[in-house]
C-alpha positions in Angstrom: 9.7 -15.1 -0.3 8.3 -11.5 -0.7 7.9 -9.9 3.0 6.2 -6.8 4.2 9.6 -5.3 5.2 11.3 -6.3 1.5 8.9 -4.3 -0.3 9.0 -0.8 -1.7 7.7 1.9 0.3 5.0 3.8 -1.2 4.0 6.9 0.6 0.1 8.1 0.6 -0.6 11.1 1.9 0.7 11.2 5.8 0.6 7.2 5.2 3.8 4.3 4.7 2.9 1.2 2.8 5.3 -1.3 2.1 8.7 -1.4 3.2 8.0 -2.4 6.9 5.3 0.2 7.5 2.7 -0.8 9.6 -0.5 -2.5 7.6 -2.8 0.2 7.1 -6.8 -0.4 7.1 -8.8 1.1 3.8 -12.3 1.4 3.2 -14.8 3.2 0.6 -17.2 5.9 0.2 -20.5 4.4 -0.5 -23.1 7.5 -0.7 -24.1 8.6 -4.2 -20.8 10.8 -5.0 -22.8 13.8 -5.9 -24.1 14.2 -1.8 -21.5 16.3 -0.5 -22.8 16.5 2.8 -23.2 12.5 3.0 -20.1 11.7 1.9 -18.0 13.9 4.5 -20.2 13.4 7.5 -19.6 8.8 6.4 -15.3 10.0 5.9 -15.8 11.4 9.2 -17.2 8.4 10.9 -14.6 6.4 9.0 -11.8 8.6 10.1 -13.3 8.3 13.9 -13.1 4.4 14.0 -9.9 4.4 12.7 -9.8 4.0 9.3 -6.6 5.0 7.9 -7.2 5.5 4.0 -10.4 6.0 2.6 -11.3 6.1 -1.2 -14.1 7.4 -3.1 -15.1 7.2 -6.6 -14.4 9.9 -9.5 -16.7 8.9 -12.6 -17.1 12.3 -13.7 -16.3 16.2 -13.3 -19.3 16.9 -10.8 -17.7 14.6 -8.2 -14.7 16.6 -8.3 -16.4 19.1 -5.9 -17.0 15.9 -3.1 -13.1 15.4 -3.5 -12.4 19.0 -2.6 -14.9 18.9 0.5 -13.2 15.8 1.7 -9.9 16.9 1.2 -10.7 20.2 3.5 -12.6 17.5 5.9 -10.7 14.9 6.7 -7.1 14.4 8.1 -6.5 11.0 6.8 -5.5 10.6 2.6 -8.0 10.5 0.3 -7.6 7.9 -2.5 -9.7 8.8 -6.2 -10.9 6.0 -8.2 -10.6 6.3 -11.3 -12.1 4.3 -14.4 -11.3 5.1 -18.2 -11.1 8.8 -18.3 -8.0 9.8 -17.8 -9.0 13.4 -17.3 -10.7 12.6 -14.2 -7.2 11.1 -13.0 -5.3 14.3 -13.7 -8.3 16.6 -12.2 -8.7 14.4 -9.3 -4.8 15.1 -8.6 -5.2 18.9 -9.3 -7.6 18.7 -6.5 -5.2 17.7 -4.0 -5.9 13.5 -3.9 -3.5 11.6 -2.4 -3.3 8.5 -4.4 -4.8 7.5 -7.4 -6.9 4.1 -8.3 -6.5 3.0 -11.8 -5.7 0.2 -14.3 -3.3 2.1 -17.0 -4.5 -0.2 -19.6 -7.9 1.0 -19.6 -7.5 4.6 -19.8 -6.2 4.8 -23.3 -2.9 5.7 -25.4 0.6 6.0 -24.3 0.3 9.6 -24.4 -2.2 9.3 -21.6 -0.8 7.1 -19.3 2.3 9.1 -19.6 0.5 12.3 -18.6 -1.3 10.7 -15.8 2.3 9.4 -14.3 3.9 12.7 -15.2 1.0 14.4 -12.8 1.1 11.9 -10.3 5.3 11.9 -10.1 5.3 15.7 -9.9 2.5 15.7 -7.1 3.9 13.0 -5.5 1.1 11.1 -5.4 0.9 6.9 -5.9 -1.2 4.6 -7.9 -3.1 1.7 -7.3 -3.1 -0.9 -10.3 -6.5 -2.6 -9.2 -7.0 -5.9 -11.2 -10.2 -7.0 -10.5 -10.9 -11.5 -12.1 -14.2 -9.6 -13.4 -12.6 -7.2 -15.6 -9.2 -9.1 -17.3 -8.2 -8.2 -20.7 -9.9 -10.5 -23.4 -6.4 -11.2 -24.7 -5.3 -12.6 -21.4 -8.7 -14.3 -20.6 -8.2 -16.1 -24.2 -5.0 -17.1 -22.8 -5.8 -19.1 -19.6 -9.4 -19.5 -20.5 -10.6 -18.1 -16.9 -9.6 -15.6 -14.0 -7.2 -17.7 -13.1 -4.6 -16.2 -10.6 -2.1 -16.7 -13.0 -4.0 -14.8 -15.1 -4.6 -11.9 -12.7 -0.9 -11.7 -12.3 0.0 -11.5 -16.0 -2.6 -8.4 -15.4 -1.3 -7.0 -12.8 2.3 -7.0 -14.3 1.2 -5.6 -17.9 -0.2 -2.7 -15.8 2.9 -2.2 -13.9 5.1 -2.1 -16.8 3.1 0.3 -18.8 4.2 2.9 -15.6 7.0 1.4 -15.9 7.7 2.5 -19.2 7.6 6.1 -18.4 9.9 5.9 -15.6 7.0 5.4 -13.0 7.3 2.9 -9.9 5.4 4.5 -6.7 2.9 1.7 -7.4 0.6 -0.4 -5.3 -0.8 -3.2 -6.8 -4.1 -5.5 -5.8 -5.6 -8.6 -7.5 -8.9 -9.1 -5.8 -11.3 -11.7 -6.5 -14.9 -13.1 -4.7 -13.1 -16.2 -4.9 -11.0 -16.7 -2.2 -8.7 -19.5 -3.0 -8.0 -17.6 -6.8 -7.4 -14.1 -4.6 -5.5 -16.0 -2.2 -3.1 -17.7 -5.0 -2.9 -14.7 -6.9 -1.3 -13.0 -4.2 1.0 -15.5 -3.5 2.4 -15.5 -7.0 2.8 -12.0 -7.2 4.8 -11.8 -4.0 7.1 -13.8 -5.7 7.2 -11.7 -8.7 6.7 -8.1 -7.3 8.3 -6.0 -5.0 5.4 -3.5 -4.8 3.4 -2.9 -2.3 0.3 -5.0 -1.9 -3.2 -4.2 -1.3 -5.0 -7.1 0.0 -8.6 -7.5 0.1 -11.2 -10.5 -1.5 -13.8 -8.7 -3.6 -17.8 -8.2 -3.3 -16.8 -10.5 0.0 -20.7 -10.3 0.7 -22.7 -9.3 3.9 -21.0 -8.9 7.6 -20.9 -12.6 8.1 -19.6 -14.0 5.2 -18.0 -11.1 4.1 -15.7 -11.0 7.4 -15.0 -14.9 7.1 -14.1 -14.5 3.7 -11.6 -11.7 4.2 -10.3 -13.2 7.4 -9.2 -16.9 5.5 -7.9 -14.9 2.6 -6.7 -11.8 3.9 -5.3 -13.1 7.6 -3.8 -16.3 5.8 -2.1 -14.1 3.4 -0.4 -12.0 6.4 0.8 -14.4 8.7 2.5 -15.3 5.8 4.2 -11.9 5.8 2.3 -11.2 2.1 0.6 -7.6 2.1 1.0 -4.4 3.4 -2.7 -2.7 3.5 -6.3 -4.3 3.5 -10.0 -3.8 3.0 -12.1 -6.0 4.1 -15.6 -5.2 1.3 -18.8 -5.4 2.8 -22.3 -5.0 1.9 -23.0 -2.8 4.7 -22.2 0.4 6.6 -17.8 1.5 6.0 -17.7 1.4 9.4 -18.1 -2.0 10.2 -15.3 -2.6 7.7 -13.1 -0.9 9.3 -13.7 -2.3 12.6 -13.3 -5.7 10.9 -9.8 -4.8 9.9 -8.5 -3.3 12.5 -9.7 -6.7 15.1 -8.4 -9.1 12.3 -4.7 -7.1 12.6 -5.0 -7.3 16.1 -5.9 -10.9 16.2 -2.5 -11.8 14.5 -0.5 -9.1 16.1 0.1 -7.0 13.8 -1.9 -3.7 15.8 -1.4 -3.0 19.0 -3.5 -0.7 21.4 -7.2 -1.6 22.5 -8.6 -4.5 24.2 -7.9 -8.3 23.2 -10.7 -10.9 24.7 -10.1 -14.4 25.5 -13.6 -16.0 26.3 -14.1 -20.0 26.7 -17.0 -21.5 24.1 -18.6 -22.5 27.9 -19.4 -26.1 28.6 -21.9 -28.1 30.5 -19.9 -26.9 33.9 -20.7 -23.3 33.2 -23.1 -22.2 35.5 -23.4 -18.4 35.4 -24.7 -16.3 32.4 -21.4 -16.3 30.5 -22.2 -15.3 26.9 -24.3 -12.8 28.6 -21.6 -11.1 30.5 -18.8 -11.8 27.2 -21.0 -9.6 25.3 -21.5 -7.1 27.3 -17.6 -6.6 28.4 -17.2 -6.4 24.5 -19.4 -3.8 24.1 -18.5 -1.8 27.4 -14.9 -2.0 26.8 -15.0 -2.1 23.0 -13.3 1.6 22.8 -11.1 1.5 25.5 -7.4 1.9 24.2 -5.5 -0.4 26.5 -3.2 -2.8 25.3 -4.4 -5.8 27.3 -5.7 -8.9 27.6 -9.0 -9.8 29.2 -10.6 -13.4 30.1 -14.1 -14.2 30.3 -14.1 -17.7 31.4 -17.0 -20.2 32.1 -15.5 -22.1 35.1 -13.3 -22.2 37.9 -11.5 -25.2 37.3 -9.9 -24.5 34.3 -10.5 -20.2 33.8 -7.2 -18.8 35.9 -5.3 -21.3 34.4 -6.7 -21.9 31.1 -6.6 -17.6 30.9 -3.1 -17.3 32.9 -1.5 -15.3 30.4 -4.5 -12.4 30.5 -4.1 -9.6 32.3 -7.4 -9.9 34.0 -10.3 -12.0 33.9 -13.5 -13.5 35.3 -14.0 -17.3 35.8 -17.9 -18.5 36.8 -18.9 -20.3 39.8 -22.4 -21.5 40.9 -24.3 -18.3 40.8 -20.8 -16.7 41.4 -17.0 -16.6 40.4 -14.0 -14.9 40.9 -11.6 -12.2 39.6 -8.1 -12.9 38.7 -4.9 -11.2 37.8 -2.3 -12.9 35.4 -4.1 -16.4 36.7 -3.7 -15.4 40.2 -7.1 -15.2 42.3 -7.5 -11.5 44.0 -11.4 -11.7 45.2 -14.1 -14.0 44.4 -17.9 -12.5 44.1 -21.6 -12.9 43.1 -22.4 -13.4 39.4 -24.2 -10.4 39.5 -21.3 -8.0 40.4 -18.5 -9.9 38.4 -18.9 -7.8 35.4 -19.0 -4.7 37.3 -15.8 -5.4 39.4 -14.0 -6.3 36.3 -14.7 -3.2 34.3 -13.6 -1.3 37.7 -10.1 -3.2 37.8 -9.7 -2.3 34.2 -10.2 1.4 34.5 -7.3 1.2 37.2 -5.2 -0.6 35.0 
């Protein structure tokens, strides 16, 4: 079976995927491309919460001046995305991208693709085959009579050997679908198939809610499995809130290390203090702190310190009160309404 540390690595800018690297977090530009202004100040914020690539869309010359202002903006590789035109791939490159987002099959002759790889080989700079279940090649629809994953993989491979063909192999390669069983099967085939890099992500996902949910069954499953090496997760709402999806689900399955893990109990009919009151706002308080630690917010005394005796610190509730612990061990107990407060000061010791 296909593992993140048996892959090729691809190499993006100042950024490893594949080969062991660690999984990287990706998200889009979404102002119109022609705002300069709006488009660096949202890479900015992108680049701020962490986001490690970001990509923005090339559909015609004009845009070319928001690639340049990014690329003197932002520290983190810039990714072009890139439909048909070919031209747009080998400007986009000129001005100083750092990968490139295309599906070879779609921009044209031989002669093209092999300029497009020829540019992209002597600036070393990647591409991204993104197969999409919306846009499949009629042939290959005709063939399996639906985006089926198997179909998305015949895709995906097509595209790879057209690069291939001209001596071309710094390739990442997604298969994204809105469906998340078809993106999750695709995925699985072509780790079986592929030894390129793989970007993961499940496709117009939705709004925060579902959208997370989605990405976390298809795009979490996928990982613990050892299957991917970088991921969006695609919202219908502000970059941002992508990224700081991404980088919680990595750090959820332990595959990011650095900022704050909560443990909180789901409370029970012993709570007796204000505890999804006080859970929220240690989230928020602590929510850019850049410890590597473990913090319990727990409903009771009974169970809490033990329940949360792997934590580095926590709060368990009492009547009207509770008490702090260390590593399940009890250090002081106090009135509901200074728990929070004493906890936050024990951290900022830590």
């Amino acid at each position: 079976m296909y593992t993140n540390d048996k892959t090729v690595k691809v190499q993006v800018g100042n950024i490893a995927i594949g080969g062991g690297a660690d999984i990287s977090v990706q998200s889009m530009l979404c102002c119109p491309v022609h705002n300069i202004e709006a488009n660096v100040e949202q890479a900015r914020r992108l680049q701020a919460a962490g986001c490690d690539i970001v990509r923005v869309t090339v559909p015609d010359k004009e845009a070319l001046k928001t690639v340049e202002a990014l690329k003197k903006s932002i520290s983190i590789p810039l990714v072009a995305d890139i439909h048909f035109d070919y031209r747009l791939a080998l400007d986009s490159i000129a001005a100083g991208v750092d990968k490139v987002r295309i599906n070879p099959g779609n921009i044209g002759s031989d002669d093209k693709v092999k300029l497009v790889a020829d540019a992209c080989r002597k600036n070393n700079v990647p591409i991204r085959i993104g197969v999409n279940s919306g846009s499949l090649e009629k042939n290959i629809l005709a063939k399996y009579g639906s985006a089926t994953p198997e179909a998305m993989v015949e895709s995906g491979l097509y595209h790879i050997s057209l690069l291939e063909k001209f001596d071309f192999t710094d390739i990442v390669l997604s298969l994204k679908s809105s469906n998340t069983h078809t993106m999750y099967k695709a995925y699985e085939l072509a780790a079986e198939q592929c030894h390129y890099p793989l970007h993961l992500g499940v496709t117009e996902a939705g709004t925060e809610n579902m959208g997370v949910i989605k990405s976390a069954a298809g795009i979490g499953g996928l990982l613990l499995r050892g299957i991917g090496n970088t991921i969006r997760i695609s919202l219908t709402d502000d970059p941002v809130k992508e990224v700081e999806a991404g980088i919680k689900l990595l750090r959820a399955i332990d595959l990011r290390q650095g900022g704050i893990k909560f443990v909180s109990c789901p409370t029970c009919g012993r709570t007796e203090i204000d505890l999804i009151g006080i859970a929220k706002k240690a989230e928020e308080r602590l929510k850019n702190v850049n410890k590597d630690i473990t913090v319990a917010i727990m409903g009771c005394v009974v169970n809490g310190p033990g329940e949360a005796s792997a934590a580095d610190i926590g709060i368990a509730g009492g009547k009207q009160c509770g008490v702090l612990f260390k590593k399940g061990e009890i250090i002081r107990k106090l009135p509901e309404e200074q728990l929070l407060s004493a906890l936050l000061e024990e951290i900022e010791k830590m």
